[in-house]
N, C-alpha and C positions, 0 to 999 in steps of 0.2 A: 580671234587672236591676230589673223594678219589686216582687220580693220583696224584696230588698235594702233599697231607696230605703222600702218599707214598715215593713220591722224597724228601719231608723233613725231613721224619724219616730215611731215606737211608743215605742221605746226613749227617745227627747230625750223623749218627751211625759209620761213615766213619772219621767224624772227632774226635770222640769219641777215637774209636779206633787207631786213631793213634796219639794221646796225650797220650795213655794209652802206647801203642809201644817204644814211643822217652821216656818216662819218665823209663820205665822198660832198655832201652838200656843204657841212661846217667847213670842211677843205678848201671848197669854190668862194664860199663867201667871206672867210678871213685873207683868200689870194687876193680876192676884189678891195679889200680892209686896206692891204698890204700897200697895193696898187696906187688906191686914194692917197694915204697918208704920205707916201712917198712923193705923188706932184706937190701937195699942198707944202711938204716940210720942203722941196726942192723949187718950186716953179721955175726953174729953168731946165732949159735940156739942151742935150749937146748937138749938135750941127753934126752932121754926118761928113764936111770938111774939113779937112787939115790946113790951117798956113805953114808952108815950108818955108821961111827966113833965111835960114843957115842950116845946115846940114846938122848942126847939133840942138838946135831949137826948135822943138814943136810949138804951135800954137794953136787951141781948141779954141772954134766959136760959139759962142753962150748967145742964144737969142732967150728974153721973156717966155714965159706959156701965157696963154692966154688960157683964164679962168671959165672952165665950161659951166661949174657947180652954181 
């Protein structure tokens, strides 16, 4: 009996864990999806500068990315 009740709880903990696994992996690999598609549809990025002109004008500088893929 408590053989039993032992290989069932081994067994759910087995399959537990690796529903918990493939969901945390699908997770990492759509963030990385995310990540890609975001340079390629933007290839630029923003300069961590500000030009201040005027006190009511911000200006953000836009350099190219360079294509690592």
């Amino acid at each position: 009996m408590y053989t039993e009740l032992g290989d069932t709880i081994r067994a759910e903990k087995q399959t537990l864990y690796y529903e918990i696994f493939e969901n945390m992996r699908q997770k990492f690999f759509i963030m990385i999806d995310i990540v890609k598609i975001k340079r390629k549809l933007l290839e630029l990025f923003i300069s961590e500068e500000l030009k201040m002109n005027a006190e009511d004008k911000v200006q953000f500088v836009f350099k190219k990315q360079v294509q690592l893929i």
